[in-house]
N, C-alpha and C positions, 0 to 999 in steps of 0.2 A: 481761407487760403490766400485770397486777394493781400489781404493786411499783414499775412506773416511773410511773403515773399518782399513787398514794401519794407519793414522790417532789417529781415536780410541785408536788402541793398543800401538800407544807411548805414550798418555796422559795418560793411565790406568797404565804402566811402570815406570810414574815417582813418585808412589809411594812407589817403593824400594828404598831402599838405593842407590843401584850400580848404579841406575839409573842417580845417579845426576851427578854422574863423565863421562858416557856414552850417552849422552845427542844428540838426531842426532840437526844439528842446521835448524833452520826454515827461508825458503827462501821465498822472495816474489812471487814465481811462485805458492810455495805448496799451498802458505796463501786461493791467487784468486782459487785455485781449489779443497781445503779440506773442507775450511767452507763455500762454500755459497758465498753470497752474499759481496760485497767488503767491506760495514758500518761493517756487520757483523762479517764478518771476520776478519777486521783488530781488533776489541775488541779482538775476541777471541783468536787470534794470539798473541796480547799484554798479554794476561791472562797465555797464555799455557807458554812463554820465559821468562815467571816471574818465575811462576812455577819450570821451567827446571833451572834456574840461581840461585832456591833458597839452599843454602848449607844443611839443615836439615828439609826433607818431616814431616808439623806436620801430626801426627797420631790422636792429642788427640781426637779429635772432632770425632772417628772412634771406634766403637768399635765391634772387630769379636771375639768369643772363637778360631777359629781356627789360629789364630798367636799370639805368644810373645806381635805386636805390640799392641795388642788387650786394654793391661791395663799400656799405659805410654810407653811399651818400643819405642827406637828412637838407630837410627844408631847414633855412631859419633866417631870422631878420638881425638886424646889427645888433639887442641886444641878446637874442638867444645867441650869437655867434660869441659875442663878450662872455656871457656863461659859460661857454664852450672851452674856449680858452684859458677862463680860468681855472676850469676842471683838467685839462688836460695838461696843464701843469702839475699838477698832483698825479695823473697816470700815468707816468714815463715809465717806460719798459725798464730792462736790464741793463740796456745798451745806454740810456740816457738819451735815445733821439727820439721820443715820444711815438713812438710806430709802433705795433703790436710783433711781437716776432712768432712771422710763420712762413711756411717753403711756399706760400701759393702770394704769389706780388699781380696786381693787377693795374694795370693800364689804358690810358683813354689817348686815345688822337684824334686831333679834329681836324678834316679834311676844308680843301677849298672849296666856295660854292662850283654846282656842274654846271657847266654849259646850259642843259634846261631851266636852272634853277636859277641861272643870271637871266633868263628870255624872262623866266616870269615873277620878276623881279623878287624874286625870295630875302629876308631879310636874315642877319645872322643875326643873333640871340643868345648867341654864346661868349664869354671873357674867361682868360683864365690869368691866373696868379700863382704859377709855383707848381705845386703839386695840386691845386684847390679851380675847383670848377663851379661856375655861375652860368644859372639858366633864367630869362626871364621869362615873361610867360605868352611875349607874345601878342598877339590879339584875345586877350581873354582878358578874364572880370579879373584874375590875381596879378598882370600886370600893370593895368588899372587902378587898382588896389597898392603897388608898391610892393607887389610880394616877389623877391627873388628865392631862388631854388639853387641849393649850393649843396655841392657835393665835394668828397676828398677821395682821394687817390695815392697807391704808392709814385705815379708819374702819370703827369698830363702834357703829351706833346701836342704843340700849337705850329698847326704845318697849313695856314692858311696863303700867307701873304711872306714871298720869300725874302723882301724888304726891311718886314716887321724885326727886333731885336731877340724876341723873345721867339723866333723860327728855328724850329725842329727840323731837317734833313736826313733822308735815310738814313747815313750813316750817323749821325744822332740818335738816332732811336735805337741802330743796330747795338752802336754801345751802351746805352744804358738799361737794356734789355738784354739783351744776349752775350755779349761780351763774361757777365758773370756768370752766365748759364754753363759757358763752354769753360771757365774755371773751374765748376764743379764737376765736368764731364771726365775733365784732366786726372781729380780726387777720387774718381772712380762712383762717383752718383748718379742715378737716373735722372735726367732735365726732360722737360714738354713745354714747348709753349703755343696755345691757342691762338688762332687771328679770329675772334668772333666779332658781328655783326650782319646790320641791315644788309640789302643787295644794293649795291651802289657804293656801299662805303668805305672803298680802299681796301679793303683788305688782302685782295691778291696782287696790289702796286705793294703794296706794305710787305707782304711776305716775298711776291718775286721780282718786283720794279719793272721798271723797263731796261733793259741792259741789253746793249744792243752791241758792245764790243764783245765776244767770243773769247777772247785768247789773249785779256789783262794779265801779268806777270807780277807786279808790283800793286799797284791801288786797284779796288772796283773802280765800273764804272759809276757816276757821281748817282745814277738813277738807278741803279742797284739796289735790291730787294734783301729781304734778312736772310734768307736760302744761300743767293747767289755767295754775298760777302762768308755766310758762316763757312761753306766749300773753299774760300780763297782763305780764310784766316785756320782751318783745321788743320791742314798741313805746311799752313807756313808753320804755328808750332812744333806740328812734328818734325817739319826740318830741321826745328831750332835743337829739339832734342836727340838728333842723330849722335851717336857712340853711347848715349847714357840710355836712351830708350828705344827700344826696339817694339814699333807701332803696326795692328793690325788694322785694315778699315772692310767694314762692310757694307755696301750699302740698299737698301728695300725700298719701292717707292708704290702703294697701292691709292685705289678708290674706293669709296664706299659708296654705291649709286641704288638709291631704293634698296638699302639694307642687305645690299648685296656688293660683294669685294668683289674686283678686277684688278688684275695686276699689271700696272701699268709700265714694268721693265720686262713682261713677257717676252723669250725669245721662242721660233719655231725651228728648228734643221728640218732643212732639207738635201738633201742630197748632198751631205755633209755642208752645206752651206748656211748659216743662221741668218733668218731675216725676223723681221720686226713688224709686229699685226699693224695695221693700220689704224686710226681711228674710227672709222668705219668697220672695222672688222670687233672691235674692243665692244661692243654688244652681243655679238653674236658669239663671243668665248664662253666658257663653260663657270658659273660664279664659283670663287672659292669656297671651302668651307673654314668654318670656324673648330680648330679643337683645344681643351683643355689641359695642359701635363701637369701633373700631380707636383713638381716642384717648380716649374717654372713657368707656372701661368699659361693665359690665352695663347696661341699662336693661331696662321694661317697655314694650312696646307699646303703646298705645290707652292709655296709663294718665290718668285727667285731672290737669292740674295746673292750679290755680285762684288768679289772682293776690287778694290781700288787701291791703285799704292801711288797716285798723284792727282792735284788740283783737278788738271784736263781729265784723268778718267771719269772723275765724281761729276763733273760741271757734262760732261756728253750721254750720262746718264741721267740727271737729272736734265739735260733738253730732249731727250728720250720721252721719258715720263710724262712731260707738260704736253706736247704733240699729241697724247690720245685720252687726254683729260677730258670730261662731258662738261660742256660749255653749251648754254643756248640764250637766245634773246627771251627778255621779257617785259612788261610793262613796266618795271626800274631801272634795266640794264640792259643793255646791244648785246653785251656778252658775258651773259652770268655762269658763277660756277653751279653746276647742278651736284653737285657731289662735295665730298667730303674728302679731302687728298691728305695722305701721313706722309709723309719724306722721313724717312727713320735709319740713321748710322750708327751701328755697334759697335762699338772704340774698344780695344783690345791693347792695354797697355804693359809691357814686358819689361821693366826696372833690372837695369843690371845693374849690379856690385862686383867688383872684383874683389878678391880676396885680401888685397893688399890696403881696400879702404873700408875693411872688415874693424869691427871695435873689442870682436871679442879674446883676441889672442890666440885663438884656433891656428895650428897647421896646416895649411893646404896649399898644394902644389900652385905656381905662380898662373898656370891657365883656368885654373878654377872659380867661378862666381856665383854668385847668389842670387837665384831669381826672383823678384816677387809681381806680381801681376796683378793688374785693374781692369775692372770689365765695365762699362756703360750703357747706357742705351741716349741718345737723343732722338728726339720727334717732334718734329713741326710741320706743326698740322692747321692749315688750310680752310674751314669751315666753311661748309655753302651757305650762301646767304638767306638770312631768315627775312619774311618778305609775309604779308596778309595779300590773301585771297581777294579782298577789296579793292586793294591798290593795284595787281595785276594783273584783274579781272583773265587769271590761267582757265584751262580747263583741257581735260585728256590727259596726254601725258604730261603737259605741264603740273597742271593740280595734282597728280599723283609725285611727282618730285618735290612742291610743293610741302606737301602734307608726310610724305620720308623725311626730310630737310629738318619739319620744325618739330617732329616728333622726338627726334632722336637730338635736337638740340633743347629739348625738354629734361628730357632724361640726361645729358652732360648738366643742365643748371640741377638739377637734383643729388646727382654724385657730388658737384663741390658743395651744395650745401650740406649735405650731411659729413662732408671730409671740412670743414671752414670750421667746425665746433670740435678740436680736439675731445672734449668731456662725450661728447656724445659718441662722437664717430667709433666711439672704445667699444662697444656695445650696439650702434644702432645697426640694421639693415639700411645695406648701400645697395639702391640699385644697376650694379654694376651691365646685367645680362637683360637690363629691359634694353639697350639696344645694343648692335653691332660696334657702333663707334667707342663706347665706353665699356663694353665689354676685352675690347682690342688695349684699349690703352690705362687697362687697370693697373698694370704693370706701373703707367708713367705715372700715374694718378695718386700712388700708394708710396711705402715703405720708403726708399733711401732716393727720393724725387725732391727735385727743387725746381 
């Protein structure tokens, strides 16, 4: 038992990098006594030495959120990178811009070092070029060694050093991310976009900035988050379309806290007067539930949706929302998100024709027109930060947020991998209802989403 668990742990090893160069080698003694059976074992022994000889571990067929490797990246040195190259010159898409085409785009940003991480003098190890990301190793044998670790990306923003040339800015990322999201929102498609990562790493500056001016007319503020700006840039479209389009907005904003939704635009009456739970009170409310309609997917119960018909509405409900959001200190963050937040707008788009700029020669009185309509959904959604029990040494109700947190961003890296293989996703079981979060947002995950 000792030798087959040893065993184990080398084959599960040669999916690192380092692995390939540190290879232990396989001898006919181990063969007869790790796998079994000697028919058997000699396959498997021929499968494992294939493996171990092979120069670059594919990943693709593998998809985890919790590593780099997760979307394409692959170790390799200058000349596995020249092979690389030269192959992918021969796989250009449709398009001719050598990228694969699919509705799920993935992106990496790299933040500046933190205050603690300048105390103790932490070193960056990170370079990037373009869309292409380079990791070295560090204080380890593979940096030692000469071994870099390179990964590719649909967009890698470099939001280090605001000096640097090659510096990303909110509003930089906002456009090269979201800007084509909200073009498809217009064409009537469902868009999602994730902020995943560690606790610590940007991602609620990234999604809601610091934006500290309230009532911008004209531009965000320059520290303005992708939420705040998509709210200023939604209806400035619609305005632009006033006489040709007539525009609905709805808007939802919930939490997912230990697998349980709270709805964080809840309103109470009272004595015909409406007030707003407090954050303090947003525990002690009643969790939603979850139910299913037979044509239109998951939904929340009781959840409020609040229609909006300008910038100021959307933007006082969304600082609504953030106010009873579950926030606490941890051994990585002063102030982490403990939950999982959707900010989700229903676009309801109403196309009028008049008759007069009809093509088909039809008859109809001069006040008559043609309607046709487009219906959306956008959601951008927040992720609580994934974080090891190690590093912030939780316990109680932290460890229990903890372990809701990384479960259920287990089960999100599993829904894209099995949706990331068109061939398979045709046929496979997706686990959509292994949790809350991906359950909710199968809708965005699926069919006519980008």
């Amino acid at each position: 038992m000792k030798s087959k668990s040893s065993t184990s742990l080398d084959i599960n090893s040669c999916y690192t990098p380092s692995s390939t160069y540190r290879a232990p080698p396989v001898s006919s003694k181990s063969v007869s006594k790790d796998f079994g059976t000697p028919r058997n074992g000699l396959k498997r022994a021929v499968a494992r030495e294939n493996l171990l000889n092979a120069r670059t571990p594919e990943c693709f067929s593998r998809i985890s959120l919790d590593s780099p490797q997760a979307f394409g990246g692959r170790h390799r040195t200058s000349q596995t990178k020249l092979d690389e190259t030269q192959r992918s010159t021969k796989e250009k898409d449709k398009d001719g811009t050598g990228s694969e085409i699919s509705n799920l785009k993935v992106a990496v940003r790299i933040r500046p070092l933190s205050a603690k991480e300048c105390i103790d003098s932490v070193a960056n190890i990170v370079r990037v070029e373009n869309n292409e990301l380079y990791i070295n190793g560090g204080n380890t044998a593979d940096n030692l060694a000469g071994v870099e670790h390179y990964f590719l990306y649909d967009h890698v923003f470099w939001s280090c050093n605001a000096e640097d040339p090659a510096y990303v800015s909110q509003a930089g990322v906002y456009t090269n991310l979201v800007h084509p999201l909200l073009d498809k929102a217009f064409e009537g498609y469902n868009t999602c976009l994730f902020a995943y990562g560690q606790t610590g790493s940007g991602k609620s500056y990234s999604m809601m900035g610091m934006d500290l001016d309230e009532n911008y007319d004209v531009t965000p503020n320059p520290d303005a988050g992708i939420i705040p700006r998509f709210c200023h840039e939604l209806f400035a479209r619609i305005n632009a379309l006033k006489g040709q389009v007539h525009a609905e907005v709805e808007v939802s904003y919930f939490e997912i806290y230990n697998e349980k939704i709270h709805d964080l635009l809840s309103v109470t009456p009272t004595d015909g007067v409406i007030t707003l739970s407090t954050p303090g009170q947003g525990s002690k409310r009643p969790a939603l539930k979850v139910r299913e309609h037979p044509l239109y997917g998951p939904y929340v119960v009781d959840l409020c949706k609040h229609p909006v018909d300008s910038h100021t509405a959307l933007r006082n409900w969304l600082a609504v929302g953030n106010s009873q959001r579950a926030t606490a200190a941890t051994g990585m963050n002063d102030k982490s998100s403990r939950s999982h937040s959707i900010f989700s707008v229903v676009l309801k788009l109403v196309e009028i024709v008049h008759s007069s700029d009809t093509d088909d020669g039809a008859d109809r009185p001069a006040s008559t027109s043609v309607k046709q309509t487009k219906q959306s959904k956008i959601s951008l959604v927040d992720l609580a930060g994934s974080e090891r029990v190690s590093q912030t040494c939780a316990s109680g109700a932290r460890l229990k947020e903890g372990v809701s947190i990384n479960k259920s961003l287990l089960t999100l890296g599993k829904v894209i991998a099995a949706l990331a293989d068109p061939k398979k996703s045709a046929n496979a079981y997706i686990p959509y209802r292994d949790s809350v979060l991906t359950w909710l947002l199968r809708v965005s995950t699926k069919h006519n989403t980008t």
